[in-house]
N, C-alpha and C positions, 0 to 999 in steps of 0.2 A: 476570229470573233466567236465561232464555236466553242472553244477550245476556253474561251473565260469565261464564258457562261456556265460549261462544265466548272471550271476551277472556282467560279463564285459557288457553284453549288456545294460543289462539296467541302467545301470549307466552311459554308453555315451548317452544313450537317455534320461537321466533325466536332464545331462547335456547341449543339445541342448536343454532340454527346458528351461533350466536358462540362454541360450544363451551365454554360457560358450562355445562354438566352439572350442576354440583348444584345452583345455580338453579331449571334446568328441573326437574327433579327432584321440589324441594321443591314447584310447582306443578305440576308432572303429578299429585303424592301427594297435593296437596289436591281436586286433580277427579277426582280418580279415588274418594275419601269422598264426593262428590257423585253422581257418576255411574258408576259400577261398571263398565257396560257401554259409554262411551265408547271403540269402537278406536281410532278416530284418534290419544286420546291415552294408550291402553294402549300400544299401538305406540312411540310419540315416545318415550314411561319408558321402555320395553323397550331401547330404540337407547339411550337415556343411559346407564342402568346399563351396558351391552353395551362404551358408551365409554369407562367410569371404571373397566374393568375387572371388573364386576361380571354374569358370565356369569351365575351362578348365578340371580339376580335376576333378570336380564331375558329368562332361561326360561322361570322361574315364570310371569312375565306374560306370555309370549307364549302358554302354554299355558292363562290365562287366557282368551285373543284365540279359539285355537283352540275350545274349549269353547263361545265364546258363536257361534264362526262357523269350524266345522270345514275349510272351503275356504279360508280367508284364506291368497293367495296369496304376500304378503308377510310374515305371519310366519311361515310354511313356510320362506320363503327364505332368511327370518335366520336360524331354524332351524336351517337345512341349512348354513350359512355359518358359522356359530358351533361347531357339532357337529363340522367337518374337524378 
């Protein structure tokens, strides 16, 4: 089970980098029903939505990010990047 939670991951993140967005997307959205608290891949949804134009969306979960890890340096900075 470990071991496809990894593989769901990085395969949404492989996919934001071919900029295949709702790809990633659709599997960030299924581990994230598995795992709630995964940042790594709260974050990678957060950047897709942020890329498809869906600020709104990828606030929510950054402030999901924030809540489970108040310091998360990098969704502060999308934060602050998305908010100008």
């Amino acid at each position: 089970m470990p071991a496809d939670v990894y593989m769901i991951y990085k395969i949404s993140e492989s996919l934001k980098i071919l900029k295949q967005y709702e790809n990633a997307i659709e599997l960030g959205e299924r581990l994230r029903l598995r795992r709630k608290q995964n940042i790594n891949n709260l974050i990678n949804l957060a950047e897709c939505y942020i890329s498809i134009g869906q600020y709104d969306r990828g606030k929510t979960i950054l402030t999901d990010v924030l809540n489970i890890e108040p310091n998360n340096n990098l969704a502060l900075d999308i934060l602050e990047r998305i908010s100008v």
